[in-house]
C-alpha positions in Angstrom: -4.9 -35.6 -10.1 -6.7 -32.0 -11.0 -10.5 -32.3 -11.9 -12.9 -30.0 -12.7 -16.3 -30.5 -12.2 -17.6 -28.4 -15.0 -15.3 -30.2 -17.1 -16.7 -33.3 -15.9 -20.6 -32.0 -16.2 -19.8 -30.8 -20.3 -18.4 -34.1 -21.2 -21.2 -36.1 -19.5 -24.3 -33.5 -21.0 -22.2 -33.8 -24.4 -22.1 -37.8 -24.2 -26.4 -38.2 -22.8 -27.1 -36.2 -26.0 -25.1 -38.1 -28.6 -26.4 -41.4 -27.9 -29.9 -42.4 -29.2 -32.7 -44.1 -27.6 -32.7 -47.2 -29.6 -28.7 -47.4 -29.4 -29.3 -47.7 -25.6 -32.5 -50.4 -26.2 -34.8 -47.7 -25.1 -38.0 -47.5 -27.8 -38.2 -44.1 -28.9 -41.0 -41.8 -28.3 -42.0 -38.4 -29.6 -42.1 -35.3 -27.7 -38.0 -35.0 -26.9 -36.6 -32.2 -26.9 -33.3 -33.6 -28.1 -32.3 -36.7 -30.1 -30.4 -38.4 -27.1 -30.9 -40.2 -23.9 -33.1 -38.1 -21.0 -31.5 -38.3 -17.8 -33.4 -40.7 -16.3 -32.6 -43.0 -19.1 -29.1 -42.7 -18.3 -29.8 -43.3 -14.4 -31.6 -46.2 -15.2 -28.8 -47.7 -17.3 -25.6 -46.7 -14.9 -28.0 -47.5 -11.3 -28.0 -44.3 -10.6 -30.7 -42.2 -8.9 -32.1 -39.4 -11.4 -31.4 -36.4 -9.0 -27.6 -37.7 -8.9 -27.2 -37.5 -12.4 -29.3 -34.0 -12.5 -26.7 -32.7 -9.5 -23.3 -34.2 -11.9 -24.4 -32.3 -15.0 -24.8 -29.4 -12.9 -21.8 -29.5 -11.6 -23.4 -29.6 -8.1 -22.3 -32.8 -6.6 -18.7 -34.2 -5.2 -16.1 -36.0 -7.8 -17.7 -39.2 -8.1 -16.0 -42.5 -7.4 -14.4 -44.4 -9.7 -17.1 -47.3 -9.7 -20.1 -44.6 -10.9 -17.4 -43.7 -13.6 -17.1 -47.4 -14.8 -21.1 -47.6 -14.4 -21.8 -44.1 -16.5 -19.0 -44.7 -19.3 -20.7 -48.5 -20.2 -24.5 -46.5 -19.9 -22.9 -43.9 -22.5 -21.0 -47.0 -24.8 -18.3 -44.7 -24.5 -15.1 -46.0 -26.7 -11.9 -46.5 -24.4 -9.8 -43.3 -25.1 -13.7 -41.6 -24.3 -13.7 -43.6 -20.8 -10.4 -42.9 -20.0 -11.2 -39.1 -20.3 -14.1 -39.0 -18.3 -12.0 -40.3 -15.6 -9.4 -37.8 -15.6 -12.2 -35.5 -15.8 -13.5 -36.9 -12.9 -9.7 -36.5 -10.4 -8.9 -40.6 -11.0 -6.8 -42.6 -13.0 -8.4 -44.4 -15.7 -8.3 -48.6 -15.3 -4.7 -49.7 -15.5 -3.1 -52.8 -17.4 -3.3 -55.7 -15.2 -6.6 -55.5 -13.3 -10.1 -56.9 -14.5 -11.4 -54.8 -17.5 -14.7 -54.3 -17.4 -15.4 -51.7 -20.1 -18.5 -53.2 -22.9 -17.2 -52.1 -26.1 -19.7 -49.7 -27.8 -20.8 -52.5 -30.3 -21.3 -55.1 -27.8 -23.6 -53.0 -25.8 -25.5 -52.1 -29.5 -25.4 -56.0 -29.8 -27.2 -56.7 -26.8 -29.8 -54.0 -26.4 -31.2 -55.3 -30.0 -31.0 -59.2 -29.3 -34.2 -58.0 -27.1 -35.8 -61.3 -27.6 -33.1 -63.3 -26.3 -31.4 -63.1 -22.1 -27.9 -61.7 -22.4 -25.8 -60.9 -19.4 -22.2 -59.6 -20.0 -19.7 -60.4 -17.8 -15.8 -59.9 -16.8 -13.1 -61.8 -16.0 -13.7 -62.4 -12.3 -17.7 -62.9 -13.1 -19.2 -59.6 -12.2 -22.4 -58.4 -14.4 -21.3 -55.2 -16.2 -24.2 -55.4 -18.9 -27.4 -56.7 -19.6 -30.7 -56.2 -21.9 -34.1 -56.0 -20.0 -35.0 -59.8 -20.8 -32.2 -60.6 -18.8 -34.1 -58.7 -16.1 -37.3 -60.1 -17.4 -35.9 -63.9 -16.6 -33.6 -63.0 -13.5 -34.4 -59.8 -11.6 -33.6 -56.4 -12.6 -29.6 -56.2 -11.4 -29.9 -52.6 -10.7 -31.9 -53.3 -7.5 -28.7 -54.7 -6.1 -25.5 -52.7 -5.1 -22.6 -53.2 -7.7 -20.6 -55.2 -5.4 -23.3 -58.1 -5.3 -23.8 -58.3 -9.2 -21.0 -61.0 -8.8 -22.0 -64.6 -9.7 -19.6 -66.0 -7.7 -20.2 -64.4 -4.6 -24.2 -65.2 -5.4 -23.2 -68.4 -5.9 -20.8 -68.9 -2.8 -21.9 -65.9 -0.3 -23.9 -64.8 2.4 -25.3 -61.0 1.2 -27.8 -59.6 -0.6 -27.4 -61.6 -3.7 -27.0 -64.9 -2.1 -30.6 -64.2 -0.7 -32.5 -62.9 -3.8 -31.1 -66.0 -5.9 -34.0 -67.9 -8.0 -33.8 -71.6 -8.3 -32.0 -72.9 -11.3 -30.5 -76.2 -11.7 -27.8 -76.8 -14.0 -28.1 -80.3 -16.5 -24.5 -80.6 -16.0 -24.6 -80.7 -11.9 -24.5 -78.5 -9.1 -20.7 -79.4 -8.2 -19.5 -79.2 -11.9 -21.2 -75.7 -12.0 -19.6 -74.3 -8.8 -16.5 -76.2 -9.8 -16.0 -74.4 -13.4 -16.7 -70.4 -11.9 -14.0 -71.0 -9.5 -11.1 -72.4 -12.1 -12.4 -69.3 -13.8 -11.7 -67.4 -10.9 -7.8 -69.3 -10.4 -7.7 -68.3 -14.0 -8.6 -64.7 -13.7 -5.7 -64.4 -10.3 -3.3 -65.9 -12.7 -3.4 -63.5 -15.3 -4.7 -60.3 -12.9 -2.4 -60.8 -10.2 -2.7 -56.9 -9.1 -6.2 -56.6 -9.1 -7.2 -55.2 -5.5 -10.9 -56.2 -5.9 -10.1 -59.5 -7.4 -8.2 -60.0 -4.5 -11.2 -59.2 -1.5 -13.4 -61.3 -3.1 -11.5 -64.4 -3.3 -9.8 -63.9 -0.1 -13.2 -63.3 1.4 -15.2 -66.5 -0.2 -12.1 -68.9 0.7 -12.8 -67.6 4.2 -16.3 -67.8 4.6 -17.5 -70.5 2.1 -16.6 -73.8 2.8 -17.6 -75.0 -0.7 -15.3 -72.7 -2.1 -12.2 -73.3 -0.1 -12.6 -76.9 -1.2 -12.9 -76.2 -5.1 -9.7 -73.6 -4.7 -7.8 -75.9 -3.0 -8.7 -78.7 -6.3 -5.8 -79.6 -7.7 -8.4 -80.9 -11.1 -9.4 -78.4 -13.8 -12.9 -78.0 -14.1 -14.3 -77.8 -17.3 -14.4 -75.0 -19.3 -17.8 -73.4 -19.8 -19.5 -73.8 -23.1 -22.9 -75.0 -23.4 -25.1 -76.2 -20.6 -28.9 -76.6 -20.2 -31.1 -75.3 -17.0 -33.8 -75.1 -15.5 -35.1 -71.7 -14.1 -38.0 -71.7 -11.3 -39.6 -68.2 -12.8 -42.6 -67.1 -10.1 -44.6 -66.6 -12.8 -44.3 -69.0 -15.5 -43.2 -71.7 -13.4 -40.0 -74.0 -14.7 -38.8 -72.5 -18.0 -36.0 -75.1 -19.4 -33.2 -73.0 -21.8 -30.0 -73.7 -23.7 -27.5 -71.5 -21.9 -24.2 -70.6 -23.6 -21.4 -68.9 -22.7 -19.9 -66.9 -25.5 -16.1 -65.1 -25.6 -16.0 -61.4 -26.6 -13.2 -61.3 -29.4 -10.8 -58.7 -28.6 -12.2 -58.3 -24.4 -11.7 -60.3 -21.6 -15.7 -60.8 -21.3 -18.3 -63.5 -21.3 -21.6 -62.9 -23.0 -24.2 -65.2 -21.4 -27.1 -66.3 -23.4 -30.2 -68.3 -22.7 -32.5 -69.2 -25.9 -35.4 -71.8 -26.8 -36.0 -73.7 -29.9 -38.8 -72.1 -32.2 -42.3 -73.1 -31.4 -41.4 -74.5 -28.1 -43.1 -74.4 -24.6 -40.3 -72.2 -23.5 -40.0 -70.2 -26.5 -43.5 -69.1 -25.5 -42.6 -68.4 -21.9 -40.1 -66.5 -23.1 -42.5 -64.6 -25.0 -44.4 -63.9 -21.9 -42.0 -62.9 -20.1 -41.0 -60.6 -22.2 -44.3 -58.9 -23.0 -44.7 -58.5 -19.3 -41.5 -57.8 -17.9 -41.5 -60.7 -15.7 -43.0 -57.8 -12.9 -44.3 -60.3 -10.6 -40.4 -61.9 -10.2 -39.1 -61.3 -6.7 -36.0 -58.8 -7.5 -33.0 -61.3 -8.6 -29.8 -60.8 -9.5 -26.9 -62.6 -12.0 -27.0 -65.1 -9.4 -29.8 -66.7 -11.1 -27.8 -68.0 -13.5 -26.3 -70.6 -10.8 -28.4 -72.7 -8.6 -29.4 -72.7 -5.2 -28.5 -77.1 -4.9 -24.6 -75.6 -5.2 -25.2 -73.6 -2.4 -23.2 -75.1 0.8 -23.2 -75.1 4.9 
């Protein structure tokens, strides 16, 4: 497919500036020189490195690949038909029908980035992070710190690689098995109804080869439950055990998860939560999504 790089640099210089600070969660300060989003906002939010994004508005660097396309269009909230330009912009075909969708509607990104009191991590069909606000990273780890490829809950949850290792303790009130058992009838799920998704694909192929514990929930012929509401219990390294309601919420019209971890008013946790968010959480060893399952499901 024909690209041009200057075509690609316009529309991305175009997008940074049309997108305000607080649109993207980012508390805005005086002294811009325009109304939208500096670079290395934009780097932060797509994992990107601030000279990359300086070399692709220049026009100075290679047609990127088609996973720092996905990453830049949900950093810019950029509607579908917007996306699927900025692919063909880049020399690749847009995201067909029938693999994994992992575009964060415009209003769902707004959505989270204002909920900044509350953990939200959005995910897609096949549980890989595509979004989050920064008291997700406050309670988990920043997810940026981790190459795309490991922002995966299952293969946190099930692997061997870099997210397997940074995981934090958290135990699930429903049980370790009935956690682990419920991501991978998401994951049958997700096969059944993406049959042609190549990535999809590798990582089930690879966890059914290398996990144990996963081969034997695949091979279940039981439905797990579905996921709805759960409590559990994060070991934070600096507040210490932090009990929270987590809930998984359905994105109406996308195939995504929304996951959410709150505390009544007034509580102990409520004020840990507090804490963590006035602080960052800076002192956390870098995490990842796979916080969000717990080491006990973790097999030999």
């Amino acid at each position: 497919m024909a690209a041009s790089r200057s075509d690609f640099a316009a529309l991305l210089r175009t997008w940074r500036d049309r997108l305000s600070p607080a649109d993207a969660g980012f508390t805005a300060t005086g002294g811009r020189r325009a109304p939208g989003l500096r670079r290395e906002e934009l780097a932060q939010l797509a994992g990107l490195s601030v000279d990359y994004v300086l070399r692709l508005e220049q026009s100075r660097a290679k047609n990127p690949s088609a996973q720092v396309v996905g990453a830049l269009s949900r950093a810019l909230q950029l509607a579908r038909a917007e996306r699927d330009q900025l692919y063909r912009s880049a020399g690749l075909l847009p995201p067909q029908d029938g693999t994994v969708d992992t575009h964060v509607p415009p209003g769902i990104q707004r959505l989270v980035s204002r909920l900044g009191d509350v953990p939200i991590g959005v995910f897609a069909a096949d549980w890989t992070l595509v979004w989050w606000n920064s008291m997700w990273s406050a309670l988990h780890g920043d997810p940026a710190a981790l190459p795309a490829a490991e922002r995966n809950l299952a293969r946190a949850l099930f692997g061997n690689g870099a997210a397997s290792a940074s995981m934090l303790p958290v135990r699930s009130e429903r049980g370790p098995d009935a956690f682990a058992a419920s991501i991978v009838a998401d994951l049958k799920d997700a096969v059944s109804r993406y049959p042609t998704d190549a990535r999809l694909d590798r990582l089930v192929r690879e966890l059914r080869e290398t996990s144990g514990a996963f081969a034997h929930h695949w091979a279940a012929r039981t439905t797990a439950a579905p996921h709805t509401t759960d409590a559990k219990t994060v070991r934070h390294p600096q507040v210490g055990d932090i009990l929270l309601d987590c809930d998984v919420l359905i994105v109406p019209g996308a195939d995504l998860r929304m996951v959410t971890y709150t505390a009544a008013a007034g509580s102990t946790e409520a004020g840990k939560l507090d804490l963590l968010r006035v602080t960052g959480g800076h002192v956390a060893t870098v995490a990842t999504v796979a916080t969000v399952a717990t080491v006990a499901t973790k097999h030999p």
